[in-house]
Structure formats: C-alpha cells, structure tokens
C-alpha positions in Angstrom: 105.7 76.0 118.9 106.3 72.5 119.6 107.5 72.4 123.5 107.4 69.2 126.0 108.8 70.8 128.6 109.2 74.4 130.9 112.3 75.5 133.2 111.7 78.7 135.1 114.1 80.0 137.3 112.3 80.8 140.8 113.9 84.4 142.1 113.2 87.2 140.0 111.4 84.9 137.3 108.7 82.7 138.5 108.4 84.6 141.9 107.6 88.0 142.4 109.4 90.1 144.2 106.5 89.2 147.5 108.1 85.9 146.7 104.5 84.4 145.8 103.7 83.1 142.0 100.9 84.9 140.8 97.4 83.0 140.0 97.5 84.1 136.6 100.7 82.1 136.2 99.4 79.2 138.4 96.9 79.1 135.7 99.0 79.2 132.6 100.9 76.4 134.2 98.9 73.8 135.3 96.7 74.5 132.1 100.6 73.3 130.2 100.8 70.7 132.5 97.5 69.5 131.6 98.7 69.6 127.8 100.8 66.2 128.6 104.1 69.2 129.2 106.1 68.6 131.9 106.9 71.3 134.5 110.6 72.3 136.3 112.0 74.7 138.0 115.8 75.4 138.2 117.2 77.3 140.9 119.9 78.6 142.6 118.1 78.2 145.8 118.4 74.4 148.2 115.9 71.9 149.3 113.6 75.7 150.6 112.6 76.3 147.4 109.9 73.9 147.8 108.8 77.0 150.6 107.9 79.1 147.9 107.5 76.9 144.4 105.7 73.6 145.7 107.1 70.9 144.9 103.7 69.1 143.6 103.5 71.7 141.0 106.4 70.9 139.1 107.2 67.1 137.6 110.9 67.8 138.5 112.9 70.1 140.3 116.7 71.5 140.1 118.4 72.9 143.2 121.7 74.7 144.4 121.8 75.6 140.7 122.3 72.6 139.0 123.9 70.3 142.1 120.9 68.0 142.5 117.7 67.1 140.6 114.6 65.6 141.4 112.5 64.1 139.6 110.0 60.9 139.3 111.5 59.8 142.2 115.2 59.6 140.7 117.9 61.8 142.3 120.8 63.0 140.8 123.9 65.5 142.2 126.9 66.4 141.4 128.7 67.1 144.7 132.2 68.5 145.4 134.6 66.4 148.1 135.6 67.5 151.2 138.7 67.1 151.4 139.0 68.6 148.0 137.4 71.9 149.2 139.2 71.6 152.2 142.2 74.0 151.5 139.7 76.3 149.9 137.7 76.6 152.8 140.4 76.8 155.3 141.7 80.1 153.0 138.6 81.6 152.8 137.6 81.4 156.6 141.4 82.8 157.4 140.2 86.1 155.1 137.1 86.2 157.1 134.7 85.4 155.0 131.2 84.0 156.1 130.9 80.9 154.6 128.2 77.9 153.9 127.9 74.7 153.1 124.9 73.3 151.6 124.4 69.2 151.7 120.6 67.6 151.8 118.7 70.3 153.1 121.6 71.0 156.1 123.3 73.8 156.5 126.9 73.9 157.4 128.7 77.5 158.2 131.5 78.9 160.3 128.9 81.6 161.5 125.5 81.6 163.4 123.2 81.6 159.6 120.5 83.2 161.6 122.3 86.4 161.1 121.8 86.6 157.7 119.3 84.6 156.6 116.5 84.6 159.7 114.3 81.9 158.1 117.4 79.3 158.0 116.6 77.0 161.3 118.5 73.9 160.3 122.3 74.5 160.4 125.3 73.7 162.4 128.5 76.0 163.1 131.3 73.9 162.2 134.9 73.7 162.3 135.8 73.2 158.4 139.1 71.3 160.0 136.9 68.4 161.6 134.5 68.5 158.9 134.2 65.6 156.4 130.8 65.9 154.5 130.6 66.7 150.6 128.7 69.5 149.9 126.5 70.4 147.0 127.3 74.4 147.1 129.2 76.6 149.2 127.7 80.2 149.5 129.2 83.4 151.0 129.3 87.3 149.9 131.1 88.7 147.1 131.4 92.2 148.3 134.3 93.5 146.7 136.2 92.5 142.9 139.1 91.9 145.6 137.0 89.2 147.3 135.8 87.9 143.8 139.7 87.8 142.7 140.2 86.2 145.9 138.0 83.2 145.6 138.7 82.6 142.1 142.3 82.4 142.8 141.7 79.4 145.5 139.5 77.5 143.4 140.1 74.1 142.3 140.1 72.8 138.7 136.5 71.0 139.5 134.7 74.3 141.2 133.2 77.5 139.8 131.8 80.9 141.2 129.0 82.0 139.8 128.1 85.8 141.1 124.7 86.7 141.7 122.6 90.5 141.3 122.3 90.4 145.2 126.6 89.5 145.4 126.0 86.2 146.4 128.6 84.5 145.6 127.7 80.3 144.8 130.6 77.8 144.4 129.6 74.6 142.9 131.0 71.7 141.3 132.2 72.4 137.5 129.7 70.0 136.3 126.7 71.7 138.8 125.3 74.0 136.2 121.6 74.4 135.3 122.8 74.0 131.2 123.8 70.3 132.7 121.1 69.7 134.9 118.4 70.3 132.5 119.9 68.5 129.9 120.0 65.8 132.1 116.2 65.6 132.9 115.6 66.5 129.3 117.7 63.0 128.7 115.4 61.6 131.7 111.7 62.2 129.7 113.5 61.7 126.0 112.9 65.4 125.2 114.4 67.0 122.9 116.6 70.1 123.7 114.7 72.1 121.3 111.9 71.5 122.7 112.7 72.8 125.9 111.7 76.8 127.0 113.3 78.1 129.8 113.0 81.1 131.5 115.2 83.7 133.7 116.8 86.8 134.7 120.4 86.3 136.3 124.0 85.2 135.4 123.2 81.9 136.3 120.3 81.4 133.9 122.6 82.3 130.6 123.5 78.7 130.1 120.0 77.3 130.9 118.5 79.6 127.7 121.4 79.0 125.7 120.8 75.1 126.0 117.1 75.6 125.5 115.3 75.9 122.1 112.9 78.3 123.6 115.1 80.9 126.1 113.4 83.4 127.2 114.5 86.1 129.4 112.2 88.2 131.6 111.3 91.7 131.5 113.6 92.5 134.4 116.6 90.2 133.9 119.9 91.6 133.7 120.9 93.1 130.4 123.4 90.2 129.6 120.4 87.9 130.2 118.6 89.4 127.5 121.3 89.7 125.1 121.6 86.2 124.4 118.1 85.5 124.7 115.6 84.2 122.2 112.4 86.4 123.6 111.9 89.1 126.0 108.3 88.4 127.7 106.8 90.8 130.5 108.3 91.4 134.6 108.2 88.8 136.8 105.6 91.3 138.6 103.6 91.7 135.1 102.7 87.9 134.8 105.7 88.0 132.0 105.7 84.3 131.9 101.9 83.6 131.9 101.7 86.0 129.1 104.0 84.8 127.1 102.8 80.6 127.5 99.0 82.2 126.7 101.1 84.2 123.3 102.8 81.1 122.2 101.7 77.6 124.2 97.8 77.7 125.4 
C-alpha cells in the first residue's frame, strides 16, 4: 500500500478506554514516522488533546473536529461569529441547556464546567448577551430526540450538530469537519487523498474515512462506522491500529 500519511481519531481509536495509547502502537507509529510518513490526529476534542496524544508525536494535529489545524507551524480554523450564534445561544440557554464555547484553549459556558468535566480549569461563566468572541465549537448534551430536534431547528445555514456515542452534542461551523480539515493538510504536504489512511469509530469520523483512500474503522466503532468503511482492524483495547500498520505498512 502506497500511504504518506495517518489520521487517527483519539477517543475510542487511538486511545484506550484508560485514555493512554498503548506501546505497541507507540511503536508502530513512530516506526511509520520514521518511513518519511507523516503522522495526525483528528479529533473531536480542543487544545487538551495534546493531555493525552502529545503533540510531538504527531506532524499535525486537528481539533474541535475539524475547527482548527496545526501543523508546521501554520494554523488554520474555521470559526463561527458571534453575533451569528448569538440568537442560537440566547434560545438554547432560555431551554436550559448547559452550554460551551470553545475558542483557543478557553472555555466559555453559562454553567460552572467543573460540574461536568472536573479536569476543565480554564473557563469563564459568561453572559452570552455581553459576549463577543467567535468560537470554534459549541458543546452541550443531547439527551433527548426533543433536544436534538430542538437545536437543529435554531441552527443557522453555516452551523451543524454532529451527535456523539456519549450524547454530546458538538455545533461547529459547516465547513469545520474532519473530511475538510484533512483535506486541507493533505493539500498542505501535497499528498494525495488516496494516499491518506485514517482511522475511527464515531459519527464524526464517517467523512474522514470516506475522504481517505485507506478508511479504516476500529473493531469497536459504531456499526454505521463500519458500514462505509474500507477495513475493519482490531479494538482500540486490542492494539487494532498497530496491528493493522504491522499487516499492511511496516
């Protein structure tokens, strides 16, 4: 297989479910690395990831799925406007929802984070009236098909909710997806989309193995993941993607 570069999704993929990557797949990695292929990670997850997927592993990095890339010292984002989201936010805060704004690491919620997400120091309780910074994602629950109808209902023409396995729901800008991201940094090295492989598990990594000439869908990813994937390689707990860069890369 010719490939220049590898995308992994972090949650669920790369990580397992201790949240660590394992040293067989540290291995397989650095050892493609070595080969002259470049490295990424796309995620769903902000500037944290870097807690849990170093940033010096990877040659480039895409966060808040799709909203912002880094790589080579180049960064690029796709973020949605205040007063744009505005409305949305006033609508969705008069239904009660908890809601969060993502922007450069910074957290920006109508509710103490803490609460729900213990590790999350960096964040300010706002009041979405006064408030008049861009954001790269907004993030709140999707509990109910009510809430889902809800939020979809009060979107604009240039956002999108994607739903996650966990019912988080992430609204980002219509051209934040990890499909455009990645093409992006493909564009960036002058590589080729078929040969990219990617790997994931969740709604929000369909796109990514679509684009890819190489998508390949863990062991434990949702059934419509592995429907319109390429390959099926082993768990994120079962070293799936080591296995399967030893099978077909190394």
């Amino acid at each position: 297989m010719r490939v220049k570069m590898i995308v992994t999704d972090l949650d669920g993929t790369l990580l397992r479910s201790d949240l660590s990557i394992s040293e067989r797949t540290v291995s397989a990695l650095n050892r493609c690395r070595a080969a002259g292929i470049k490295l990424a990670y796309a995620t769903g997850r902000g500037s944290g990831s870097e807690n849990v997927a170093p940033a010096e592993m990877f040659d480039g990095r895409i966060i808040n799925n799709g909203a912002v890339i880094f790589a080579g010292g180049v960064k690029y984002s796709r973020t949605m406007n205040y007063q744009e989201i505005r409305p949305f936010l006033f609508a969705c805060d008069k239904r009660g929802f908890k809601v969060t704004l993502q922007l450069e690491g910074m957290y920006y919620s109508n509710f103490d984070v803490s609460e729900s997400w213990e590790h999350i120091k960096n964040f300010k309780i706002v009041d979405f009236e006064r408030h008049e910074l861009d954001t790269e994602k907004i993030v709140m629950y999707v509990e109910t098909p009510g809430d889902e109808a809800f939020i979809r209902r009060n979107l604009t023409e240039n956002m999108y909710l994607s739903v996650a396995r966990d019912k988080l729901g992430m609204i980002m800008h219509r051209e934040a997806t990890k499909a455009k991201a990645l093409a992006e940094l493909a564009r960036f090295w002058g590589i080729e989309r078929s040969e990219i492989a990617a790997f994931g598990d969740d709604l929000n990594d369909i796109d990514m193995l679509d684009y890819a000439g190489f998508g390949i869908a863990v062991g434990n990813a949702l059934d419509e993941v592995k429907a319109g994937a390429a390959y099926i390689c082993g768990s994120n707990d079962d070293d799936g993607i080591a296995e399967w860069l030893e099978e077909n890369i190394i």
